[in-house]
C-alpha positions, 0 to 999 in steps of 0.5 A: 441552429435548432439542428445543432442545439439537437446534436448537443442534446444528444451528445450530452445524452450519450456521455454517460453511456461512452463514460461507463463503456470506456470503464467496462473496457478498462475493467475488461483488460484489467482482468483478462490481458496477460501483459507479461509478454510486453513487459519482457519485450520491453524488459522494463516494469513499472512499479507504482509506490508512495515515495514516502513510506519508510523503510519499504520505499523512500526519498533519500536526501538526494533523492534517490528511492531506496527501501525494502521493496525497492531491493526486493523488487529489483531482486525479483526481476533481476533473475528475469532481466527485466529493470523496474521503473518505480513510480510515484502515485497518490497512494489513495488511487494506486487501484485505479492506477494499475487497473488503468495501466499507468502502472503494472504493479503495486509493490510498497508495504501493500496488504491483501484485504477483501475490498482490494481483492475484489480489483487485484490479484494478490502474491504470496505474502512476503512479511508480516505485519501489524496495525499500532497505534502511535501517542506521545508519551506525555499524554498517558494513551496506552490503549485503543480505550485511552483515546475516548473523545481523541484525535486519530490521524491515519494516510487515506487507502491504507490498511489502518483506514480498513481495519477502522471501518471493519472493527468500528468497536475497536477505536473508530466508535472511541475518537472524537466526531467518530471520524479520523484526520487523512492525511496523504502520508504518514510525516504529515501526520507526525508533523499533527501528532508534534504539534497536539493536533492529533493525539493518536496515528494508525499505522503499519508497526514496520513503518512506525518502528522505522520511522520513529527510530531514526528521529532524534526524539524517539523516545518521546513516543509510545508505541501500542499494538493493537491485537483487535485487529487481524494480522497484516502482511505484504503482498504484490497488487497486481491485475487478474489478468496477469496470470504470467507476471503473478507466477513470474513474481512467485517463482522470484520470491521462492528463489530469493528464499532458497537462497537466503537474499530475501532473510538478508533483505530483511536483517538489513531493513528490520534487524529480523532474521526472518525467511518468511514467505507465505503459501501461494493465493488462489488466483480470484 
């Protein structure tokens, strides 16, 4: 009996040490395996997305995922004949998902920062964005300065929970307890924001200029751009040992720009003519 009690000292002991083995082997594939050759042989790749962020990847009623990226990846890797597979993750862990290989991109209104930058390698920017903040017209806030003392709602891992924290001065320092409300997606926040929960929402302007245009009280709404922050932009997450994949998704973008499919994919989800499509990133 003592022997065994020993044994499962020991095992305790060790499990500490096998845990953070197996997580250096994770992070040691994330940045050196190129899986391009797999995803080819396999002709399917699968692309991690939050299912309920419009207009880039959404539920119909049916419930059939459409969106701007969705027609955009397909576009992509249609020139390659690859099919994309999109799946739906908890938004909050999309890095730990890719680096675990659940996923092999992240594809859905995703913005290069330099916490993100230091897990995955970004695409060239393919649209441009900006952090809005989202009130009711009926409570008179205009302004970051309006929502002294507030309620601020934003989705946990966005874009707009950085920019918070990086540029505390702007809003976070003005809300009330110095703290938002997270929410796994961005309806449950507006669910908040009807019911005078919350008084302010934290968002993408692509989202929110979607979103609120299709509600039949979209005129209850202000809408307020915050210039404090930096400019946001979309990219494709992917891991640093993708090295193949990243030249694959680069070369597509530039084609469906020479062609004009990526200036149509933009008028038929924003109503903007833009062919926009950034400088290629440095590999990190």
């Amino acid at each position: 009996m003592a022997k065994k009690w020993r044994y499962l000292a020991v095992l305790f002991a060790m499990l500490p040490v096998m845990a953070l083995a197996g997580c250096t082997s994770v992070n040691q594939r994330a940045n050196t395996q190129d899986t391009w050759q797999r995803i080819e042989k396999r002709g399917k790749i699968v692309i991690g997305v939050d299912d309920s962020f419009v207009p880039f990847g959404f539920r119909e009623k049916s419930g059939r995922l459409v969106g701007y990226d969705v027609d955009l990846a397909r576009a992509v890797f249609k020139q390659y004949g690859i099919k994309v597979d999109f799946q739906t993750i908890d938004w909050s862990m999309k890095e730990n998902e890719l680096r675990n290989g659940t996923i092999d991109a992240i594809w859905n209104g995703y913005s290069p920062t330099a916490e993100r930058a230091q897990k995955v390698a970004f695409s060239r920017q393919y649209l441009q964005n900006a952090q809005i903040l989202v009130t009711k017209k009926a409570d008179h806030i205009n302004s970051p300065a309006e929502m002294q003392g507030k309620v601020l709602g934003l989705q946990t891992g966005s874009v707009a929970a950085t920019d918070l924290d990086q540029y505390p001065h702007v809003l976070k320092d003005r809300i009330k307890n110095h703290q938002p409300v997270l929410y796994d997606t961005y309806p449950s926040a507006f669910i908040d924001l009807n019911a005078g929960r919350i008084q302010g929402i934290l968002l993408d302007q692509t989202y929110a200029d979607y979103y609120i245009s299709k509600l039949k009280d979209k005129n209850d709404y202000q809408k307020t751009v915050i210039n404090q922050f930096p400019k946001d932009s979309s990219v494709v997450g992917l891991r640093k040992g993708d090295r193949t994949l990243l030249k694959k998704i680069n070369a597509g973008l530039a084609h469906l720009q020479k062609t004009g499919e990526l200036q149509r994919l933009n008028e038929k989800w924003f109503g903007k003519k833009s062919n926009y499509l950034g400088p290629v990133n440095h590999w990190r």
